[in-house]
N, C-alpha and C positions, 0 to 999 in steps of 0.2 A: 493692293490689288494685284491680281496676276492675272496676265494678257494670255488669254486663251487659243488665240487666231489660228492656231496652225494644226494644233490636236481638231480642232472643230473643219477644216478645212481637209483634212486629213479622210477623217469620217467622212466627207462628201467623194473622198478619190482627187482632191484636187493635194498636187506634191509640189506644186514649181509656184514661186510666188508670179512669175506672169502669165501663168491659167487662170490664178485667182484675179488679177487685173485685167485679164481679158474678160472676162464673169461679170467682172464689178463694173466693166463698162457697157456690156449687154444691158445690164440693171439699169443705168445709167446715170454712173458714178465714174467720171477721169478722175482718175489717180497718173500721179506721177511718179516716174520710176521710184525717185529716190523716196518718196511718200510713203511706197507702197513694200519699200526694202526696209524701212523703221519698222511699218504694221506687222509686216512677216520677221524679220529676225528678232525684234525684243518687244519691252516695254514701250507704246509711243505714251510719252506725256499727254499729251492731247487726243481727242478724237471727237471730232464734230457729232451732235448728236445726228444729223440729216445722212455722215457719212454711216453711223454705226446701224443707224435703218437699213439700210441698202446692204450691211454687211451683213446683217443679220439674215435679211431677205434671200440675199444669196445661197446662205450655211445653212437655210434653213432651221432657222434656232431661236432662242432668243438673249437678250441683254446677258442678263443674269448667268448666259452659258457659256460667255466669253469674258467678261468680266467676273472673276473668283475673288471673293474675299479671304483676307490669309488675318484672320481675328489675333493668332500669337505675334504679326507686328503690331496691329494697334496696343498691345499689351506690353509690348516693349517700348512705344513711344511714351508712356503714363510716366508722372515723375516721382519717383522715389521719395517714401517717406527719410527726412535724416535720422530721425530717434525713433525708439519705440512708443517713446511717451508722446508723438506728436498728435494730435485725436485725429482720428480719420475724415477725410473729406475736405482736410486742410491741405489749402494749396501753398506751394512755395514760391516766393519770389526773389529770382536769381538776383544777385546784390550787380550791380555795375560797376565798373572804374578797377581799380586794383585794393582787390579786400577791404574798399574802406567801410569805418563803419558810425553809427549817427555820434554826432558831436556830444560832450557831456552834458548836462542839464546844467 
């Protein structure tokens, strides 16, 4: 996912991240500084869904306009066939410990 917050914050004319925390507490949403300096400069991990209401409300926008789906990583998370001959839909399970492998029969 890619954190939309500032291109959309942007389109409303707000440029400084503490006009938007001033906005956000009009709404009535405290943020804290260092809260609201994660929201604006990157990716936050987290975001309450009660906060992303009120973020929304503010941008006038919705979910879906701040939160972007980036589909070519989840495609690079997928695990790799090892052979060609493996049938598809076959999952693999990473081996643990140091290359061992099952004892003889």
């Amino acid at each position: 996912m890619r954190w939309n917050l500032r291109l959309k914050a942007a389109e409303q004319g707000i440029w400084k991240s503490t006009e938007m925390r001033r906005r956000l507490a009009e709404a009535g949403l405290e943020i804290s500084a260092g809260k609201m300096s994660a929201l604006w400069s990157g990716t936050p991990t987290t975001v309450r869904l009660d906060d992303l209401d009120v973020i929304c409300h503010v941008l006038d926008c919705e979910a879906n306009e701040l939160l972007i789906r980036e589909l070519d990583k989840v495609a690079a998370r997928r695990p790799r066939r090892v052979a060609d001959n493996t049938p598809a839909g076959t999952t693999m399970t990473p081996r643990l410990g140091r290359n061992r492998t099952l004892p003889p029969a």
